[in-house]
KERO-608722 format. One line per 5 residues: for each residue x, y, z of C-alpha. Coordinates in Angstrom, 3 decimals. Each point is the difference from the previous one (the first is absolute). Example, Ala and Ser with C-alpha at 12.3 -4.5 7.8 and 13.67 -1.06 7.14 Angstrom:
BEGIN
12.300 -4.500 7.800; 1.370 3.440 -0.660
//
This chain:
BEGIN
0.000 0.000 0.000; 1.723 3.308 -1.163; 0.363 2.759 2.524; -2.743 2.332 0.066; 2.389 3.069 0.789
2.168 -0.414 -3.471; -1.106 -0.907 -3.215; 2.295 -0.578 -3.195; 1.036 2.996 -1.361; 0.295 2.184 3.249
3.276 1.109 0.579; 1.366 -0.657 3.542; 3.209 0.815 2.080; 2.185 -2.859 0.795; 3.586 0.503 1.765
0.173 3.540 -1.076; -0.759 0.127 -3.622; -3.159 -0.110 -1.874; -1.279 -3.401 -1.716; -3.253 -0.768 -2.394
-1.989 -2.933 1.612; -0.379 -2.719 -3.628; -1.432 -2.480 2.030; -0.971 -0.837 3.826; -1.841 -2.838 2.008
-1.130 0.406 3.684; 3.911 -0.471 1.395; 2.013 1.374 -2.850; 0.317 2.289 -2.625; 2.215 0.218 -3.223
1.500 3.177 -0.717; 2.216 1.807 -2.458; 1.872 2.391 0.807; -0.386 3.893 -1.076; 3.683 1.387 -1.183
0.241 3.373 0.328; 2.772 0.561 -2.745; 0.898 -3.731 -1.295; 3.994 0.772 -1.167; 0.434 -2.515 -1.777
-3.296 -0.889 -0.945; -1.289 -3.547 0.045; -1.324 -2.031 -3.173; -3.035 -0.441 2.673; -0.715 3.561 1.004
-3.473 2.090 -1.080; -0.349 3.306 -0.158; -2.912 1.843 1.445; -1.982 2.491 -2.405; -0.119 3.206 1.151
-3.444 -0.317 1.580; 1.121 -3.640 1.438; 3.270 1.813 1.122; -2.318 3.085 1.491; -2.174 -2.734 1.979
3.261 -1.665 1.032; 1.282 2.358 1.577; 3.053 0.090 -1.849; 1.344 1.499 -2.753; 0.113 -0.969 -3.793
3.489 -1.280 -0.125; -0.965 -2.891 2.708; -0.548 -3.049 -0.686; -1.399 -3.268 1.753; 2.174 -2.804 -0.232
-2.036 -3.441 -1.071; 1.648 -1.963 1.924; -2.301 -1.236 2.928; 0.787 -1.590 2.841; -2.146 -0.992 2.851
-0.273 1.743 3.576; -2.360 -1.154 3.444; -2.706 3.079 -0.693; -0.014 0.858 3.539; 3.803 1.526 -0.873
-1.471 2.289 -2.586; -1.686 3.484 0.560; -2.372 1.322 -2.416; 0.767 3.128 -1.186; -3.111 1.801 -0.491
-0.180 -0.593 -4.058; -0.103 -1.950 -3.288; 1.184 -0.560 -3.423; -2.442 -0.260 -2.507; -1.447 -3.449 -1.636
1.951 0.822 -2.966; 2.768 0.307 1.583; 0.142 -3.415 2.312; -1.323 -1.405 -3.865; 3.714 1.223 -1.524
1.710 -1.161 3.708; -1.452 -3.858 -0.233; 0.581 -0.243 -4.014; 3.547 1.466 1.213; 0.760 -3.017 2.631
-1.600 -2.386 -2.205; 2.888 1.187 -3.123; 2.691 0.065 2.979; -0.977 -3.654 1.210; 0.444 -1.188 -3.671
2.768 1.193 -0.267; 1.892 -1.201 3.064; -1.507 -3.634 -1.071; 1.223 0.538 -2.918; 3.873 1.247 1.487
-0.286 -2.803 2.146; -0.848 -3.074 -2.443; 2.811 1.398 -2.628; 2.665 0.750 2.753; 0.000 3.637 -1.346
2.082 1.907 2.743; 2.244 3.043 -0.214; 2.618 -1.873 1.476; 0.369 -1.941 -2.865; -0.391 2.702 -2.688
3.526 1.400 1.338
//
């Protein structure tokens, strides 16, 4: 049973930064993290529009980072707003590409380490 106090796309504060909730059940939540100014940037990361970067809280050069990982929801604050279903749309088709992808890396051997 999902928490009634967060719902997926709410963004929430978790050890100091600023995370979008992608998924949750009654004890955890999965969240990716919000990057204020990704240097480098990841192959993963989506970038706000400027009305999903106004709603954010942020501004348009941040980017959240599809790469979710899972946290007990009682650890997590909610921070008073959310992204937009279009956004959270472009976040899960993100993880979804960056999953692939890592399967993909990982059934080939494809590592930087070898490239050099």
């Amino acid at each position: 049973m999902p928490s009634p106090a967060l719902t997926v796309g709410d963004v929430v504060w978790w050890k100091s930064g600023r995370y979008l909730v992608v998924s949750l059940t009654h004890y955890s939540v999965a969240i990716c993290p919000i990057v204020l100014c990704p240097v480098p940037s990841h192959r993963a990361d989506v970038k706000p529009s400027w009305f999903d970067a106004i709603n954010l809280r942020v501004d348009c050069e941040a980017a959240i980072r599809c790469v979710p990982f899972g946290v007990p929801v009682r650890f997590v604050e909610p921070a008073g707003y959310q992204a937009t279903g279009e956004l959270v749309a472009r976040v899960r088709l993100a993880i979804g590409r960056e999953v692939s992808a890592r399967q993909l890396e990982e059934a080939h051997g494809f590592s930087l380490l070898q490239a050099m």
